[in-house]
C-alpha positions in Angstrom: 5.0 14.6 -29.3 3.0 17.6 -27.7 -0.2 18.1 -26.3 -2.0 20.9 -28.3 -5.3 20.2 -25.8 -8.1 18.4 -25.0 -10.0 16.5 -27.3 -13.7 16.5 -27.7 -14.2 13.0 -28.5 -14.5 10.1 -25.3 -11.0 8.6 -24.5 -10.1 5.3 -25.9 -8.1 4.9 -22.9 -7.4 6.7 -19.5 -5.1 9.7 -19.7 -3.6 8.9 -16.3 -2.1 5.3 -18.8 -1.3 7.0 -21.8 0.7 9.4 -19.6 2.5 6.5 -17.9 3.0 4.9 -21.3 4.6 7.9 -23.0 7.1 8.4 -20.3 8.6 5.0 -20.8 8.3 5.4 -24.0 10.1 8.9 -24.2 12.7 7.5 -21.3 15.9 7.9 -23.1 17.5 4.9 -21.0 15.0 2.5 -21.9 16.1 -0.8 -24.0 14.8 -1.1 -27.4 17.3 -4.5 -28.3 14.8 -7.2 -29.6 17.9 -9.3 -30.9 17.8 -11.7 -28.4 14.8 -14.1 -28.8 16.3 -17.6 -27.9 14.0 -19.4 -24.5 15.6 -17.7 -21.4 14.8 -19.7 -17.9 13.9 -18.0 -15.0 17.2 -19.3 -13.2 19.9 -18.4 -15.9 22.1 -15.8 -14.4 20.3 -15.8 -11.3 20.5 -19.4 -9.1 23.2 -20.2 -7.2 25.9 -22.9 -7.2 25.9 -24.7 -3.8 29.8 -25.5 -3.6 31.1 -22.0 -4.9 28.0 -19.4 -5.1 29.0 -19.0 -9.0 25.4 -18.1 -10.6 24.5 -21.0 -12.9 23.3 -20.7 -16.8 20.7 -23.3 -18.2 21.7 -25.4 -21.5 20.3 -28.5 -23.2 21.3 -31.5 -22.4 22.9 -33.6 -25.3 21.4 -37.1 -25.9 18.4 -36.4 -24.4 15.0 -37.3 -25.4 13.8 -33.5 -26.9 16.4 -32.4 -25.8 16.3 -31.3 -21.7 17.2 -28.3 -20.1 19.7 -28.3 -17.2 21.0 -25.6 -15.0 24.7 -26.1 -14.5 27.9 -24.5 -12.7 30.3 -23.3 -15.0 32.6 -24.5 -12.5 33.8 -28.4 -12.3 35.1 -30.4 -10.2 38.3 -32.4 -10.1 36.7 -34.9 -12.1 35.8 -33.0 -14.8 31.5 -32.6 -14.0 30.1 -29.4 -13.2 29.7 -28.4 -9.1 25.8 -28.9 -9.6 23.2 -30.0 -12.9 19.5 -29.9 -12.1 16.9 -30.2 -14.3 15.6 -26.6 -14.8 11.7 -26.8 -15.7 11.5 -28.8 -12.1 13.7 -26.1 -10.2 11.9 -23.5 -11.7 8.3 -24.7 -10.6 9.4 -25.3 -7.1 11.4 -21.8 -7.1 7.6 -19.9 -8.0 5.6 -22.0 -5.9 7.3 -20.9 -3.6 7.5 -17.1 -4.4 3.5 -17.1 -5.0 3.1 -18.5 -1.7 5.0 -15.7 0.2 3.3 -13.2 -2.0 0.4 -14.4 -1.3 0.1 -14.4 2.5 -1.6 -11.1 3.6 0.9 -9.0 5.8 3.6 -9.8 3.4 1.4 -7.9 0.9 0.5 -5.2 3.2 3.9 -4.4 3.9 4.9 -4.4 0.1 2.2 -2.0 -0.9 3.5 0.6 1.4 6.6 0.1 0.3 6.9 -0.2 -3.5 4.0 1.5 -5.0 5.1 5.4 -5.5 2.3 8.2 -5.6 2.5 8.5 -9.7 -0.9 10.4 -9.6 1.3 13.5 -8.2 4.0 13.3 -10.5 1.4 12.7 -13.0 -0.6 16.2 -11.7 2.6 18.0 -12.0 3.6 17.0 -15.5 0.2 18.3 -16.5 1.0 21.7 -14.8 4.3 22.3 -16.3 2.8 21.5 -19.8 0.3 24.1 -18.9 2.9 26.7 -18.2 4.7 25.5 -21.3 1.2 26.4 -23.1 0.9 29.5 -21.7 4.2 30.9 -22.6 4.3 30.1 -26.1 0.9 32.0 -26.0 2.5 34.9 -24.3 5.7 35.0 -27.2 3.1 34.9 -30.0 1.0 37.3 -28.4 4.0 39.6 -27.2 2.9 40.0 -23.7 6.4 39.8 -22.6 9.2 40.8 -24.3 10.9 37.8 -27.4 13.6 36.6 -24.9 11.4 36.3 -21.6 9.1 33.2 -23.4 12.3 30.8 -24.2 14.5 31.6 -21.5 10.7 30.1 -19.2 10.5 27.5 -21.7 13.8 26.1 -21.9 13.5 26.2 -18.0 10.0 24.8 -18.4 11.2 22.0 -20.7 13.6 20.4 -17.9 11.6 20.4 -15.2 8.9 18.4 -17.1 11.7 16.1 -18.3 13.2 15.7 -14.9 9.6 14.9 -14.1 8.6 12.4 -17.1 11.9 11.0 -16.2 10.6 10.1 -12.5 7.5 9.2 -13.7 8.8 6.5 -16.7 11.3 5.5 -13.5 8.9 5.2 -11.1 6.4 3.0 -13.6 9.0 0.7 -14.1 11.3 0.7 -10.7 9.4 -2.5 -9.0 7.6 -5.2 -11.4 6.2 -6.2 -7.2 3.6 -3.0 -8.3 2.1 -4.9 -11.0 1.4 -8.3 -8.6 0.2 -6.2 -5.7 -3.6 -6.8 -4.6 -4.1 -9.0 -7.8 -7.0 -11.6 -6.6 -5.3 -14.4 -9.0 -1.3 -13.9 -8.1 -0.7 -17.0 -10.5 -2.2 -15.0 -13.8 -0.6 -12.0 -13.0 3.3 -13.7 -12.7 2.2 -15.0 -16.1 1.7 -12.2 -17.6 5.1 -11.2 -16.8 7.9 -11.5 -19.1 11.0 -13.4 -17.9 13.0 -10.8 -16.7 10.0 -8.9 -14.4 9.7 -12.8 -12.9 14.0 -12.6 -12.4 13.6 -9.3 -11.1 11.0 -10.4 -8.7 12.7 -13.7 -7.3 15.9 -11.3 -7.1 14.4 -9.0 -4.9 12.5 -11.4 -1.9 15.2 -14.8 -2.4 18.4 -16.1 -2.7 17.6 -19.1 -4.6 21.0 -22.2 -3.9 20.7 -25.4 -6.4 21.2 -28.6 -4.3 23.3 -31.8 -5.4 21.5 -34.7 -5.8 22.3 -37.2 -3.3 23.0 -41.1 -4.0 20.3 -43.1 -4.2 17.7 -40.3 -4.6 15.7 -40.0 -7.5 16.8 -37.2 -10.3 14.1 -34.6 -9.1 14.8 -34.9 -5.3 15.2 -31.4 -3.4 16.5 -29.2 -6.4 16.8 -26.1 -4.4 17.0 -24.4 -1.2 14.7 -20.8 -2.4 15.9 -18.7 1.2 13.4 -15.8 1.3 14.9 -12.0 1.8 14.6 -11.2 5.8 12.1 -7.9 6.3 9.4 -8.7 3.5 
């Protein structure tokens, strides 16, 4: 795609977005696999056995009424049962409670801002100015200004800078899904809005999240987890 200049008719949307949008989508590293469309829980890969640390993967529960899903260890004990089962739409609740309520409280916010959101308006100014260059040497070859070879050997260096540069950009708009929650007035919409593996992503980066046994004589739900929040944010 190129930019052959600016249009005359009002924007449908703001250039500074459409920018962001077509780095990602130009970012040669970015996953285009749609294959995989089966339910994925926020804990599957993620949570933590309590006896051995092994991450746990959710399944459903045979014999059960609709058929539950459970968190389990791959690993079992003597007797055959897995280290830990919970029931995974209750850990999973308890687990973003308590996410939304660090992310919530003010001078965890204020430290997060200054931390994760990168100046893309720069990047975004510099992009424009390389394709400007870009513009004004393919004018410069069809003119013949300069000499045939002078125009491509400045384009060709042209060309990767702005790549290194759309590169950053498509990087840098998708490093931290924490930019997207960031000053949002209602924190519980925006984790919404989230697909499952920002949410992972965000629960990765501020908590170790442990899955408890339950203990005889308490009911099933009990203390499913022990969520222990990343030290420094």
């Amino acid at each position: 795609m190129e930019i052959v200049g600016k249009a005359v008719w009002p924007a449908i949307v703001k250039e500074s977005d459409w920018l962001a949008c077509l780095a990602v989508l130009n970012d040669p590293g970015r996953r285009t696999n749609r294959t995989n469309v089966a339910r994925r829980w926020l804990g599957s890969g993620l949570y933590r056995c309590w006896v051995c640390g092994s991450t746990v993967r959710a399944s459903k529960t045979a014999g059960t009424s609709g058929g539950a899903w459970t968190y389990r260890c791959g690993r079992k004990t003597e007797q055959g049962k897995p280290h830990v089962g919970r029931h995974a739409e209750f850990v999973d609740e308890v687990v973003e409670a308590t996410v939304l309520a660090y992310l919530g409280r003010p001078e965890v916010a204020a430290k997060l801002v200054r931390r994760e959101k990168p100046d893309l308006e720069a990047l975004r100014e510099e992009a424009r100015d390389l394709r400007r260059e870009l513009d004004e040497a393919a004018h410069q070859r069809a003119t013949k200004i300069i000499n045939s070879r002078q125009p491509g050997i400045i384009s060709k260096a042209l060309r990767g800078d702005l790549e290194r540069t759309e590169a950053t950009i498509a990087a840098e708009s998708a490093t931290s899904p924490l930019v997207s929650l960031l000053g949002e007035p209602e924190l519980g919409e925006a984790w919404r809005r989230l697909d499952i593996s920002k949410r992972q992503a965000v629960v990765e980066l501020i908590a170790a999240v442990v899955l408890l046994p339950t203990r005889r004589g308490r009911p099933a739900g009990g203390n499913p987890v022990s969520p222990t929040l990343t030290p420094g944010l």
